[in-house]
C-alpha positions in Angstrom: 59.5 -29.3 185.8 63.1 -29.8 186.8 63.7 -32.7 188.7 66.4 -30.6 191.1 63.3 -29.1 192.5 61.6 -32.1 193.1 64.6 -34.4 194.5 65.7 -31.4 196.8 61.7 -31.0 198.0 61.3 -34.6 199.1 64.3 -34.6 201.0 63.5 -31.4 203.1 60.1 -33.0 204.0 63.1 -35.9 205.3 62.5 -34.4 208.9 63.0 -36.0 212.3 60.1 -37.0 212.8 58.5 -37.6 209.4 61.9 -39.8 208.5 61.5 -41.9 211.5 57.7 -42.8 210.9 58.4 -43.5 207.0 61.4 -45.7 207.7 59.3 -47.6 210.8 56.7 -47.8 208.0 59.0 -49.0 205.3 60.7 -51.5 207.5 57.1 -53.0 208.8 55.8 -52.9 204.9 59.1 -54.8 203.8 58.6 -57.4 206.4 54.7 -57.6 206.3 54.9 -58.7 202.4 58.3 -60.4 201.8 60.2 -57.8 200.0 63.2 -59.3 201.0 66.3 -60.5 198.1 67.0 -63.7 199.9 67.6 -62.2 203.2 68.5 -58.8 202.8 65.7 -56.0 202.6 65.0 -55.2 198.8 65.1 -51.3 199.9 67.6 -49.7 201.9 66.6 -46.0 201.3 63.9 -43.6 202.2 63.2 -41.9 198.4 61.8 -43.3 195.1 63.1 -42.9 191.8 61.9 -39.7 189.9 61.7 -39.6 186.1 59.9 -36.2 184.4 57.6 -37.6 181.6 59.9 -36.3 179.1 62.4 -38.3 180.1 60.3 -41.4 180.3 58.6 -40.7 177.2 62.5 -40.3 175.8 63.2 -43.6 177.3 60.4 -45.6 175.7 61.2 -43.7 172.3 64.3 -44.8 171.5 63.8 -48.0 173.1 61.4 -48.6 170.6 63.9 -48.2 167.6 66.3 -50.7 169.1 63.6 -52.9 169.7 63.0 -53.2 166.0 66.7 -54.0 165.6 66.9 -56.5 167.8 64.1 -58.6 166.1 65.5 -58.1 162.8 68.7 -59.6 164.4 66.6 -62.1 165.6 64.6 -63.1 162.8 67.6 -63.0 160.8 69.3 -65.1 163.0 66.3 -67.9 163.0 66.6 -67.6 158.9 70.6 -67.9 158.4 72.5 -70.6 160.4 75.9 -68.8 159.4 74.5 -65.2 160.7 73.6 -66.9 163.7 77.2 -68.3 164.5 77.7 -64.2 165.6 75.4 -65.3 168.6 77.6 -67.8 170.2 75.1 -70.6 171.3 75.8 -73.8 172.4 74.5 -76.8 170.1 72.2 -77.8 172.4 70.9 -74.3 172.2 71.1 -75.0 168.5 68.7 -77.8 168.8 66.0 -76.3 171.1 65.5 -74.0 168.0 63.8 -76.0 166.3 60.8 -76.6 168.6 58.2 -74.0 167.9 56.6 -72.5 170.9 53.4 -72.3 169.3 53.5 -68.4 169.9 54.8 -64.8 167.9 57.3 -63.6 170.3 60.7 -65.2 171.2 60.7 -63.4 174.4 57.0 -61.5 175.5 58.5 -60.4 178.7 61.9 -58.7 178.5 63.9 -55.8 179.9 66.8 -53.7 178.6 69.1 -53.0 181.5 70.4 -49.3 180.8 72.1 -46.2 181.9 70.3 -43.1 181.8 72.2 -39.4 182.2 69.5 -37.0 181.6 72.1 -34.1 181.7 73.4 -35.0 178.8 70.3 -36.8 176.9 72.6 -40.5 176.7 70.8 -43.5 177.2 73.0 -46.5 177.0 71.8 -50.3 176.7 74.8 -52.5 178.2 72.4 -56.1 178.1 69.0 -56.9 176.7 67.1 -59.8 179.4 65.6 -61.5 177.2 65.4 -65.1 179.0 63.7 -64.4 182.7 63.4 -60.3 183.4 62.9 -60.4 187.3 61.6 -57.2 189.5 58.0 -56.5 187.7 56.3 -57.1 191.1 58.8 -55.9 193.2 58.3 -52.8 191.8 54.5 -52.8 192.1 54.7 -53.7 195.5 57.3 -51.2 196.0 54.8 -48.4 194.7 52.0 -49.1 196.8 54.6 -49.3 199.8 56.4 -45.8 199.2 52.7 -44.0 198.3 51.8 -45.3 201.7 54.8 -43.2 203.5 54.4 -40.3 205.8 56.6 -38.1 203.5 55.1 -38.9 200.7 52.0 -37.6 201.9 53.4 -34.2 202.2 55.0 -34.6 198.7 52.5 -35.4 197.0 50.6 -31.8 198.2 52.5 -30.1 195.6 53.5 -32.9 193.0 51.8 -35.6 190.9 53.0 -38.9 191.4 52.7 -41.2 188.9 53.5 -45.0 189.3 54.8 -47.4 186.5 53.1 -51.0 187.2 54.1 -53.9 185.1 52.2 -57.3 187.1 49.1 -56.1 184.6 51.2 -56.7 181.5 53.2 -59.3 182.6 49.9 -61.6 182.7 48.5 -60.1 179.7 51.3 -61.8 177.5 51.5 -64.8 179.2 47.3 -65.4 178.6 48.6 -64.0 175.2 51.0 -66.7 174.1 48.7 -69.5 175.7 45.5 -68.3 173.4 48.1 -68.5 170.1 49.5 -71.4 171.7 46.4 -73.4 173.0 44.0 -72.0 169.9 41.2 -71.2 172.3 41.3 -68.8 175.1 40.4 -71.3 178.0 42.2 -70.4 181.4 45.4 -71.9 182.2 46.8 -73.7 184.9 49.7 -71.7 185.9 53.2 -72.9 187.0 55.7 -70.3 188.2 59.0 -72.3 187.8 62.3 -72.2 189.0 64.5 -73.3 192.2 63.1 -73.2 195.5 66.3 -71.7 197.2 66.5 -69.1 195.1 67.2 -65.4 196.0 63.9 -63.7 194.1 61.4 -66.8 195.8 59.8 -64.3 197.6 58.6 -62.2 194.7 56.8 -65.5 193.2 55.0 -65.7 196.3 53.4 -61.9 194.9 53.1 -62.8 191.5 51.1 -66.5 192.6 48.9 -64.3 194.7 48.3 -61.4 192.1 47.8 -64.4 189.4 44.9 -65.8 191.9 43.5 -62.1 192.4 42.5 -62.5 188.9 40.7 -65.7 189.0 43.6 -68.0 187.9 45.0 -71.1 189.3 48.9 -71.0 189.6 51.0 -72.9 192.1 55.1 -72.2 192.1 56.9 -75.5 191.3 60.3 -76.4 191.2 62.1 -78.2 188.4 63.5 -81.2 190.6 59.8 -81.8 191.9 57.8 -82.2 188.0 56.6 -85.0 186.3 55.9 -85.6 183.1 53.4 -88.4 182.5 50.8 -89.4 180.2 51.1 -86.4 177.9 50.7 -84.3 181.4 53.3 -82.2 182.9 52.7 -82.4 186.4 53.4 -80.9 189.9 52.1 -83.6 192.4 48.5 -83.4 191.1 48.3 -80.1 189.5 48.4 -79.8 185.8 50.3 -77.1 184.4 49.1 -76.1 181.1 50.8 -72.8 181.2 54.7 -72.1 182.7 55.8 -68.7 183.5 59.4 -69.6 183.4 61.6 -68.0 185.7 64.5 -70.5 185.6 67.2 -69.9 183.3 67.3 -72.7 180.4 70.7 -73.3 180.7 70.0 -74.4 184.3 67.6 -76.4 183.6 69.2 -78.0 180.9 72.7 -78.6 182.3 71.1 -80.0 186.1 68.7 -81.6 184.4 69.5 -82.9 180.8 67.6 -82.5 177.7 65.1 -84.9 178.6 64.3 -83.0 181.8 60.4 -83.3 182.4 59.7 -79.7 181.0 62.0 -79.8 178.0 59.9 -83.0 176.8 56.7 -81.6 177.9 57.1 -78.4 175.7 58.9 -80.1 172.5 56.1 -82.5 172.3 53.3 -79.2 173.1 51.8 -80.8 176.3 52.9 -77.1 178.1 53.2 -73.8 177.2 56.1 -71.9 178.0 57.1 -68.5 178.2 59.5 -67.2 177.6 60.4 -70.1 175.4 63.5 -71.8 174.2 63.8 -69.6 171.7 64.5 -66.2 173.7 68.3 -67.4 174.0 69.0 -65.9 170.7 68.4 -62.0 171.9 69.6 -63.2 175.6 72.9 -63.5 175.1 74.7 -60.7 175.2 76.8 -60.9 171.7 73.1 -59.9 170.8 74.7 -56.3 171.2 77.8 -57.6 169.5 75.6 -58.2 166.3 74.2 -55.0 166.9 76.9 -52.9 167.2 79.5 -54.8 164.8 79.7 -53.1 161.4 79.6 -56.6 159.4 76.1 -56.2 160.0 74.9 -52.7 159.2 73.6 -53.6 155.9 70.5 -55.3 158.5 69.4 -52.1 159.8 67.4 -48.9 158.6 69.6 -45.7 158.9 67.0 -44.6 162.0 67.7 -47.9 163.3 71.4 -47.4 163.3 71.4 -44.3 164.3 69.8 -45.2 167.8 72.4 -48.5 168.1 74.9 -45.8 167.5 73.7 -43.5 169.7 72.6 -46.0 172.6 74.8 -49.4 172.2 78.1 -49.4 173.7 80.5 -50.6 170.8 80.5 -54.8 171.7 82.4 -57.4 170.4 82.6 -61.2 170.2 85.8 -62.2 171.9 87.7 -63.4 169.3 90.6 -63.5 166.7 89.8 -61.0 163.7 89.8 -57.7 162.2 87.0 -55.0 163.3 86.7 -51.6 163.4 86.2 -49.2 166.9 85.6 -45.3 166.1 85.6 -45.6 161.7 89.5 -47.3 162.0 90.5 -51.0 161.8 92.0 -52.7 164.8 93.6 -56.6 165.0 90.9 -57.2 168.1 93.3 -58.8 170.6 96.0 -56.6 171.0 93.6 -53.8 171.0 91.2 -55.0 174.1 94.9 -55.5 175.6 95.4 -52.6 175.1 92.1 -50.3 176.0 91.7 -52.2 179.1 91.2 -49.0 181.4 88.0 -48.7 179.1 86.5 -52.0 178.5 84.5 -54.5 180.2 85.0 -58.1 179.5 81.3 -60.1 180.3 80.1 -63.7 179.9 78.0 -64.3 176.8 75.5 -66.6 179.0 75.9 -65.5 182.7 73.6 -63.5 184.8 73.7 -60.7 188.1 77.1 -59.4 187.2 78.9 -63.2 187.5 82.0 -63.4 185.8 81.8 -59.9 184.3 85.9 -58.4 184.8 85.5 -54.4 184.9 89.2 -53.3 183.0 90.2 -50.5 185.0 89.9 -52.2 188.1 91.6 -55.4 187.1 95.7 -55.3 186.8 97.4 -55.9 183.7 98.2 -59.4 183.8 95.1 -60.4 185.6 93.5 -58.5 182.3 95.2 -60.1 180.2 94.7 -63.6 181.7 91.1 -63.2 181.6 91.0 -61.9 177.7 92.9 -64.9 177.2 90.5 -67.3 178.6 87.5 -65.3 176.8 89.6 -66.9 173.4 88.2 -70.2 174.8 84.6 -69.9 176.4 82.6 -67.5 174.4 82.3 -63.6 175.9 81.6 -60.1 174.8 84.6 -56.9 175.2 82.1 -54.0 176.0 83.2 -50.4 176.0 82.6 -48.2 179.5 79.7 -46.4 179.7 79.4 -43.5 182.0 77.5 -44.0 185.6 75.0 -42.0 186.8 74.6 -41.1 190.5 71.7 -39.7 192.6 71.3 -38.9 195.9 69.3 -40.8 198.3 68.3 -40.5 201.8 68.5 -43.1 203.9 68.6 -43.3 208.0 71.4 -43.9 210.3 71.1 -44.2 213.7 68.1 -41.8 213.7 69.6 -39.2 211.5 69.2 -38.6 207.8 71.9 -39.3 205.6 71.9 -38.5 201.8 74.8 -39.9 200.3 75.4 -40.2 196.2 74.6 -43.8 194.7 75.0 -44.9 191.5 71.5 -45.9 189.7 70.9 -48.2 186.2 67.3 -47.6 184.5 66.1 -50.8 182.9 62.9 -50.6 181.5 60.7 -53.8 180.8 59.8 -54.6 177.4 56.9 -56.1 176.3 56.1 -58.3 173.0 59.6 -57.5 171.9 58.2 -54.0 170.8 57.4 -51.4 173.5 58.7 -50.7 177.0 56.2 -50.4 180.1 57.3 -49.9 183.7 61.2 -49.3 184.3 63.1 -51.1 187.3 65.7 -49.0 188.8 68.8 -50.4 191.5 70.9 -48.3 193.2 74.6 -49.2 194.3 77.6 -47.7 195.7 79.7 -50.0 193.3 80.4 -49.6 189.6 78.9 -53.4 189.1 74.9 -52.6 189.2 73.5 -55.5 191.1 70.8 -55.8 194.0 73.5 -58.0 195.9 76.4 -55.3 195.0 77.5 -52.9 198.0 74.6 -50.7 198.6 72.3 -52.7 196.8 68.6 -51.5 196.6 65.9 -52.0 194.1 63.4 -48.7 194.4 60.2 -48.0 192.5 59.9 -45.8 189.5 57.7 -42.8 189.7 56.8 -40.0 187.3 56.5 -36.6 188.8 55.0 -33.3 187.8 54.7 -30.2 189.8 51.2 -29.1 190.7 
């Protein structure tokens, strides 16, 4: 089945009528159960996204194969100080290393942020989340949310609709790395963690219920409000045995030193934390630098480099040396000074899109001011990928309006090894994020014709 028969379908079924009962429906659901990014609605359209299960089986296949890079990157990083200078951490960073986290995986939940164009069977990872991969039960919620619409009801007369939930695996690796962490498989004490006035709050308030739903005790704390005494990290009296970390560690770290209550508490194994300190290896984004860059293509398999090839945008540490782009050796410098219509210059430790500097929207000498500060605090030169766009429906002053939005596909990962659920955000800007113009986060469906 061709998805411009099924994209076409559901927006025919868009009627008068039908369109004003699924956006009253949509608005009351968003409102009902907090599915709000800070105080903006998470959806602002009337259609899911589609995926055939060829192309979601496509997806998770070659996911898979850069998956297995990544954790040789990793694991060679973790074995090799010198390979892991390629990686651009901070020595503080350098010292969190060495705490063990009492568990396999240096990041159990993770999500590659990507851009799929079907037409022409590219898939291109531009960041790998490996630190705190948000959305998982947004998306869920999502789901049930868009099933529930009056379109979807005549949609679904004539096509299979598949969700992609993620909450399930989400828990199952964090009662994972507690059972290798703890030794036993006792219930933990949950703690989601991160700032109160952040913009994603509202989507700890799902996971803390769905957590309870399955018989587990979790509270959400914030860093500025934990103790740490007696061997017991503590949230007024609740112990936490068990952190789903959702603040980012350099936050943590930099507001509230290295002796910060949950730093001690997991170097000294009181807590359990995932994703640990560890997962900042694969999080920063020279982690597709060390990917891509041919000093390292000795590391790989020749499957494995034929999917980084095929799916990795060529990336580079900012810096002064000799490389290659394309088989031929460029000084690295002049040449991003150069190629600035197609490059991207992006933070190596930054997050929703800060600091990023798109090339062929930036002047000259603005360009070449920011490559020039890149020299000094560490970033990645990325080349352009293509967008993809979609149309999606949405309605304006009671009339339908379908209007082309540009869409990333970023699948979450789990265990490091295999991808299970896919968020997708939709934007009228070329810088993918919820908060960009046209923002909107929408649920991932598979579809199949009757």
């Amino acid at each position: 089945m061709e998805l411009q028969d099924a994209i076409p379908r559901y927006h025919d079924l868009l009627t008068g009528e039908v369109a004003a009962e699924s956006q009253a429906r949509l608005d009351a659901q968003l409102r009902r159960r907090g599915l709000y990014f800070g105080e903006r609605p998470l959806c602002t359209v009337l259609r899911p996204r589609f995926l055939t299960p060829e192309q979601y089986r496509f997806i998770q296949t070659r996911a898979r194969l850069l998956l297995q890079a990544f954790d040789k990157a990793y694991h060679a990083a973790m074995a090799d100080a010198a390979f892991r200078a390629q990686f651009g951490l901070f020595e503080w960073e350098e010292d969190l290393l060495r705490y063990d986290p009492g568990f396999r995986d240096p990041s159990p939940n993770s999500r590659l942020d990507t851009f799929f164009l079907p037409e022409k069977n590219e898939l291109w990872c531009t960041e790998y989340n490996a630190e705190s991969p948000a959305a998982a039960a947004y998306n869920d919620v999502l789901s049930e949310v868009f099933y529930s619409l009056p379109v979807m009801r005549e949609f679904l007369r004539r096509y299979e609709v598949r969700a992609l939930p993620a909450r399930h695996s989400v828990l199952h690796t964090l009662l994972d790395a507690y059972a290798q962490w703890a030794g036993r498989r006792d219930p933990p004490r949950i703690a989601i963690l991160d700032w109160r006035e952040v913009p994603t709050y509202s989507e700890f308030v799902l996971f803390e219920h769905y957590f309870k739903t399955q018989g587990l005790e979790c509270i959400i704390a914030d860093p500025r409000e934990v103790e740490y005494r007696h061997g017991r990290l503590l949230a007024g009296d609740f112990h936490i045995t068990l952190i789903y970390k959702r603040v980012l560690i350099t936050e943590l770290i930099v507001r509230g030193g290295r002796e910060h209550p949950v730093a001690r508490a997991v170097r000294d194994g009181a807590a359990c934390m995932v994703n640990p300190f560890r997962c900042k290896i694969l999080h920063k984004k020279a982690s597709l630098a060390v990917l891509s860059d041919e000093r390292n293509a000795g590391l790989f398999t020749a499957e494995e480099h034929e999917a980084i090839h095929a799916h990795v945008p060529w990336t580079r540490r900012v810096e002064e040396r000799r490389t290659n782009y394309q088989g031929r050796p460029v000084d690295l410098i002049p040449f991003i000074l150069e190629r600035r219509e197609r490059l991207v210059l992006k933070p190596n430790d930054e997050y929703g899109g800060k600091g990023v500097v798109l090339g062929w929207l930036t002047p000259p000498s603005e360009w070449e001011r920011a490559v020039r500060a890149a020299l000094s605090d560490p970033h990645v030169v990325q080349e352009r990928v293509s967008l993809p766009s979609e149309p999606y429906p949405r309605l304006v002053d009671g009339r339908v309006e379908v209007t082309d939005r540009m869409l990333d596909t970023d699948p979450f990962v789990f265990y490091g090894a295999y991808v299970d659920c896919c968020l997708t955000r939709l934007s009228t800007e070329a810088l993918m994020n919820v908060t960009a113009g046209g923002g909107s986060q929408v649920p991932t469906f598979i579809v199949a014709a009757r």
